[in-house]
C-alpha positions as CSV (number, residue, x, y, z in Angstrom):
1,X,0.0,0.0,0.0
2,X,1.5,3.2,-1.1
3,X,1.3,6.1,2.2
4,X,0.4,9.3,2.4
5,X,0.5,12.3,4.6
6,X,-2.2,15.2,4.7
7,X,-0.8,18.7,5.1
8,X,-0.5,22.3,4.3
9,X,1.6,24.5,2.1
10,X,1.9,28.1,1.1
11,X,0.7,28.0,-2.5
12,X,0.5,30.4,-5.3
13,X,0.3,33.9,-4.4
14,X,0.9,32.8,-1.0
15,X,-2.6,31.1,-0.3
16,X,-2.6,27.9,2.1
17,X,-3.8,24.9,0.5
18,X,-4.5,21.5,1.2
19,X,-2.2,19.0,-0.3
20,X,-1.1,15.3,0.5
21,X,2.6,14.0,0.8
22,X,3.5,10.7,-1.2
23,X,7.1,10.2,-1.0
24,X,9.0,13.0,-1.6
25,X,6.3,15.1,-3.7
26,X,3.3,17.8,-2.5
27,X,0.1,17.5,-5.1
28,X,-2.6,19.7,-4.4
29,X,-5.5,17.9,-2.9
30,X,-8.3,20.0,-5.0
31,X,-7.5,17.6,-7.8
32,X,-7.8,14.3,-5.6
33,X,-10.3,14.9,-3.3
34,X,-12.9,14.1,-5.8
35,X,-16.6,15.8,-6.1
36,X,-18.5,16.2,-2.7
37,X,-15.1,17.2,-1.1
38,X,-13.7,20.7,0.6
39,X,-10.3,20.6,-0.5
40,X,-9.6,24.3,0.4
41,X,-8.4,23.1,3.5
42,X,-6.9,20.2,5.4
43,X,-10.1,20.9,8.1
44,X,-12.6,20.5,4.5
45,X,-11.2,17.2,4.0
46,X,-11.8,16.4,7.5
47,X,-15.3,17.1,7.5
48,X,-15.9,14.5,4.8
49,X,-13.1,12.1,5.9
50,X,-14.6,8.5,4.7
51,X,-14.7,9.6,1.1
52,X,-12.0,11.2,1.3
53,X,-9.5,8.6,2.4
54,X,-10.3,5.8,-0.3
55,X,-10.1,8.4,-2.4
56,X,-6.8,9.6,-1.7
57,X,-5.4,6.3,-1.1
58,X,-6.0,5.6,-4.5
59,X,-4.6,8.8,-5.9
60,X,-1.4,7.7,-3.9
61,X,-0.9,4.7,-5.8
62,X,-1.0,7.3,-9.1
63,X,1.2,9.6,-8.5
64,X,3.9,11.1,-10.9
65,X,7.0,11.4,-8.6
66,X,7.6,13.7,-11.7
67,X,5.1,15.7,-11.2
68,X,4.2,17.5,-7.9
69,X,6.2,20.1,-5.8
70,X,9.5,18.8,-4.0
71,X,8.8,18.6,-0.4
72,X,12.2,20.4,0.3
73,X,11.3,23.5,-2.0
74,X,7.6,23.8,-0.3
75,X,6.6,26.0,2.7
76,X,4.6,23.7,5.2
77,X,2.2,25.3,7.2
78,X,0.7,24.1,10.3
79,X,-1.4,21.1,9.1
80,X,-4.6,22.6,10.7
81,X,-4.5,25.9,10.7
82,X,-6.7,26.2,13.1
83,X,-8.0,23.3,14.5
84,X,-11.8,22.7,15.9
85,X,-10.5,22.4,19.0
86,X,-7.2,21.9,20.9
87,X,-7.6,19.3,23.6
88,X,-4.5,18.7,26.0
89,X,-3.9,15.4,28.6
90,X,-2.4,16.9,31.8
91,X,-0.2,14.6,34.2
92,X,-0.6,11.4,31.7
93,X,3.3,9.9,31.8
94,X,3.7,8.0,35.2
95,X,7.5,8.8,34.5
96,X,6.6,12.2,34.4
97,X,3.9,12.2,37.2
98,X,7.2,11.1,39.5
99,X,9.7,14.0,37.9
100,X,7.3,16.5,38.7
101,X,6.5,15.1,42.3
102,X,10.3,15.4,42.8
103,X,10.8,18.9,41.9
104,X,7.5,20.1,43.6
105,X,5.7,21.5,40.5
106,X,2.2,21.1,42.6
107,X,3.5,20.7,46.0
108,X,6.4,20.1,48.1
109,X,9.1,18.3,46.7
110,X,9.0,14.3,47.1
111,X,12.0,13.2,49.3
112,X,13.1,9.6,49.1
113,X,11.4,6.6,46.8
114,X,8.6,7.4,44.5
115,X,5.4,5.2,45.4
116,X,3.3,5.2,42.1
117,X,-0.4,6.7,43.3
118,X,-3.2,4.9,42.6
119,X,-4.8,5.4,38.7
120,X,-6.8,8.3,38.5
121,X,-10.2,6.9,37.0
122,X,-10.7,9.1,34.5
123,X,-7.9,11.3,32.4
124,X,-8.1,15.1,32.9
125,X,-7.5,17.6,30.4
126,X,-7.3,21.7,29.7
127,X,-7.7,23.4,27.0
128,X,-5.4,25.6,24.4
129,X,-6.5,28.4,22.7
130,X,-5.7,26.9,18.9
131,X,-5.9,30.3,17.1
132,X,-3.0,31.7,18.8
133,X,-1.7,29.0,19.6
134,X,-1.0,26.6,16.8
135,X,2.3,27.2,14.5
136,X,3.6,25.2,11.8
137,X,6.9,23.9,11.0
138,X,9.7,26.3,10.5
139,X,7.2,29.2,12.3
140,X,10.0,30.6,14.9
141,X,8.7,30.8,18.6
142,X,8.5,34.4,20.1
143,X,9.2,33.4,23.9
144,X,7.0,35.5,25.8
145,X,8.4,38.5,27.8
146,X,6.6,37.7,30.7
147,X,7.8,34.3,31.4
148,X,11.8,33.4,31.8
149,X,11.0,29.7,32.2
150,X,9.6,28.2,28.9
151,X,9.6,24.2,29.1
152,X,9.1,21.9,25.8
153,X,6.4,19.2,25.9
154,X,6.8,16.4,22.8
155,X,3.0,15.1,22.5
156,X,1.2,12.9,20.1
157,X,-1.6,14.6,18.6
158,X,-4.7,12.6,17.9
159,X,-6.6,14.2,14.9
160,X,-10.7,13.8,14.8
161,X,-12.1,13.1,11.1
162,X,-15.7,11.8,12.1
163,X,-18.1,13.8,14.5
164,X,-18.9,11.4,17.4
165,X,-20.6,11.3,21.1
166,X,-20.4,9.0,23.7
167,X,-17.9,6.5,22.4
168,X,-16.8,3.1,24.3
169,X,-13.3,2.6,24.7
170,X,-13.7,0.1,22.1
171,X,-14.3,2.2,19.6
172,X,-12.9,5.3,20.2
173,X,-10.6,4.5,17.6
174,X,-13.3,5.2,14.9
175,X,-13.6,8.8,15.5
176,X,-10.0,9.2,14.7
177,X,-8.6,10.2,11.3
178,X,-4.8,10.2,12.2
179,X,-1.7,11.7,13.9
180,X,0.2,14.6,14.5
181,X,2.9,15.9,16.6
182,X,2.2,18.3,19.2
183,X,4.7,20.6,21.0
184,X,2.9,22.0,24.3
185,X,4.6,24.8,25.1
186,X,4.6,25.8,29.3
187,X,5.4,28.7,30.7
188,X,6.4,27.2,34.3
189,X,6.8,30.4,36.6
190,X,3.2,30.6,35.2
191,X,2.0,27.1,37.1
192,X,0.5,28.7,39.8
193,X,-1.1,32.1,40.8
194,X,-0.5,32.8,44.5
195,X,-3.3,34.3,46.4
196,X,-6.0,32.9,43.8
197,X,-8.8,30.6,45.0
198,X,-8.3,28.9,41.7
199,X,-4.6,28.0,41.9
200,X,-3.4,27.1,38.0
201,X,-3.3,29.8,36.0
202,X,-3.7,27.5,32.4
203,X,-3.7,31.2,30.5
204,X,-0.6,32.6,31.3
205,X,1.4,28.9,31.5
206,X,-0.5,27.3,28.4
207,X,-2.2,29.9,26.1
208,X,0.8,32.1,25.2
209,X,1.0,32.7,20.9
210,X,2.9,30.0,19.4
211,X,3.0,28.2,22.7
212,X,1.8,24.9,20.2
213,X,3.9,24.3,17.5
214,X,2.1,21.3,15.4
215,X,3.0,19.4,12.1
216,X,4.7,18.6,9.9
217,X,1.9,16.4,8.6
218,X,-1.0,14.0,9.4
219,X,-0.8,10.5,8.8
220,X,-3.5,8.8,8.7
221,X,-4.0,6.3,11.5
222,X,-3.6,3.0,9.6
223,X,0.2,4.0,9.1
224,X,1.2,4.6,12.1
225,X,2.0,2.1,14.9
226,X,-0.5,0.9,17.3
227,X,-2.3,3.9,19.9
228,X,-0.6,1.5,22.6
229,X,2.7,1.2,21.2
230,X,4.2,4.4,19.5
231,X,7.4,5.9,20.2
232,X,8.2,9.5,20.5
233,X,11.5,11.5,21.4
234,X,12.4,15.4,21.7
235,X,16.2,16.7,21.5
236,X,17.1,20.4,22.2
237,X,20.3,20.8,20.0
238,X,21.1,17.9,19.3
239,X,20.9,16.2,22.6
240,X,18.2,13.9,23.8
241,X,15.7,14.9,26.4
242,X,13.0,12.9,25.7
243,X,12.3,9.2,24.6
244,X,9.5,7.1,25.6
245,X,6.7,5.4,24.3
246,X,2.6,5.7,24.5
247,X,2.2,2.3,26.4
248,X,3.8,4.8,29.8
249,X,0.5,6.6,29.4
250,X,-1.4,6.9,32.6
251,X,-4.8,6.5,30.8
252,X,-4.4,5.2,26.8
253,X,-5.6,7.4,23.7
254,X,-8.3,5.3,23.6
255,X,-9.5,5.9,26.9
256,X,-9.0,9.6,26.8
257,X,-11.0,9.6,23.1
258,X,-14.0,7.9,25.2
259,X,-13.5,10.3,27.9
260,X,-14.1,13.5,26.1
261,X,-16.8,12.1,23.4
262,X,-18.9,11.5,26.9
263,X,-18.7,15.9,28.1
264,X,-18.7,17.2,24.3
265,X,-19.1,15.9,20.2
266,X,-16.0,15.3,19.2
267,X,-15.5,16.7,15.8
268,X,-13.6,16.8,12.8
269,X,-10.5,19.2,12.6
270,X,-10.2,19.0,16.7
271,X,-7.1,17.8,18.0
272,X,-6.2,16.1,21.4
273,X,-2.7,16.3,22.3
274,X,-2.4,12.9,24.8
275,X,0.6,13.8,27.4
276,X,4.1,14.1,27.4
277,X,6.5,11.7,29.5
278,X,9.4,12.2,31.2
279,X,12.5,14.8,29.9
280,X,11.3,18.0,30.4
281,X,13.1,21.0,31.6
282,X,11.7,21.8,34.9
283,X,12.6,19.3,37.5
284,X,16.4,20.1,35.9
285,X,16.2,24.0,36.2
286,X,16.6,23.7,32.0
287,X,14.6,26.1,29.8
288,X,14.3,27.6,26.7
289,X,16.2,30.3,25.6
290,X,16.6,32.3,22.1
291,X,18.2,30.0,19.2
292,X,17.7,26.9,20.6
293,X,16.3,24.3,18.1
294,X,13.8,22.2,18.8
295,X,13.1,18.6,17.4
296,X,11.1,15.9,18.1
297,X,10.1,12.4,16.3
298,X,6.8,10.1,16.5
299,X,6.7,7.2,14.5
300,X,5.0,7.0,11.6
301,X,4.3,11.0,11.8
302,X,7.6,12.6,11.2
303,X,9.7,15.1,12.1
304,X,8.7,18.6,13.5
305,X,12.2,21.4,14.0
306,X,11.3,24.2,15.9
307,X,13.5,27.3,16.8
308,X,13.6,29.6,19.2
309,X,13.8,33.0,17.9
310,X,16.5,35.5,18.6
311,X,15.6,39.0,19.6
């Protein structure tokens, strides 16, 4: 079976447009998509996601690697612009549940051996703001002026492509059109707001513009490795900070799918970024700081560079 990858580029006269990624090569997905079909957008092709994939499955066999744009030459935008909805796991790594005990990100520090707490019985999620959050590959990221302590998150970013309610665990899987990765960008000396009744302040650590870089690509979920077994890892220049692997996750993709579907409809273009694991820069004292690059790797969904801008 030949793959392919959903995504957008800046086109002619600078326009975004939908396109898909077979090899090496970008064709435009207005002349795949077939009739019945958005293919303005990455989100249009969401919205009608069944036709759509036979479809371009079968234009993927087709394709002229002499025709097309050469990935390399193209400007990739974020993959949805702006997605439905941006959907984040909090505290869904047990290796990261024990790094963040230890350097007392919600509490005082653990001392001595780390006792595993029992499973929460349901996941727990916030919310990002997706229109000012969401950046593309190659999009530099402004730190903001406010915050001196910018961490990096490597998530896997579950992409809806059917609208559904009230899904089992079983099949949460079918509201699920693919995979993308997700950079969840925390300001950490923005954790907490003291004297408030509320405690988190998820605006001013979470929100901030460009605090969720996101691509390069989607790939559709039948060619990427299992929801329970998919490895991810995150380097900052060049060194590793991060590797692990979904099957660490506190509650599983499936689970946190069924979750939501049961509070809201999940629809097509909304995005669920599932939890990062352990390697981030806060229990070290490491954060970002202008020029660093950013770089991370899930399987099956490729590689994502992000930089830190300087000045």
């Amino acid at each position: 079976m030949t793959e392919y990858r959903l995504l957008t580029y800046r086109a002619a006269k600078g326009k975004p447009a939908a396109g898909i990624l077979v090899g090496d090569r970008i064709y435009p997905a207005a002349g795949l998509a077939g009739a019945g079909v958005d293919a303005s957008s990455v989100l249009g092709l969401l919205q009608s996601w069944d036709k759509v994939h036979t479809r371009l499955k079968k234009a993927a066999k087709k394709a002229n690697p002499k025709r097309g744009i050469a990935l390399a030459k193209a400007e990739l935008l974020a993959p949805l612009l702006y997605p439905t909805a941006l959907f984040c796991a909090g505290a869904n790594y047990w290796d990261h549940l024990e790094e963040m005990a230890r350097a007392g990100a919600a509490g005082p520090k653990l001392e001595g051996p780390y006792i595993r707490p029992p499973r929460p019985a349901e996941p727990w999620f916030f919310v990002k703001t997706s229109a000012h959050s969401v950046i593309g590959p190659g999009a530099p990221v402004h730190l903001p002026k406010f915050s001196k302590m910018v961490d990096w998150e490597v998530e896997i970013g579950v992409v809806i492509g059917r609208a559904m309610r009230n899904l089992s665990v079983e099949r949460a899987m079918d509201a699920v059109a693919g995979y993308t990765i997700v950079n969840d960008l925390s300001a950490r000396d923005f954790i907490k707001r003291e004297g408030s009744p509320f405690v988190f302040d998820w605006v001013g650590q979470k929100c901030f513009d460009g605090s969720a870089p996101m691509g390069p690509y989607i790939t559709p979920a039948e060619f990427v490795p299992p929801p329970e077994n998919i490895p991810l890892k995150l380097w900052i220049n060049g060194k590793i900070k991060q590797d692990s692997n979904s099957n660490l996750m506190v509650h599983s993709i499936r689970e946190q799918i069924a979750y939501l579907s049961r509070h809201v409809t999940l629809r097509p273009g909304a995005v669920i970024a599932t939890g990062t694991p352990a390697g981030v820069g806060f229990p070290r004292k490491g954060f970002l700081k202008p020029g660093d690059e950013i770089k991370i790797e899930i399987a099956g969904c490729g590689i994502l560079v992000t930089r830190v801008a300087v000045g």
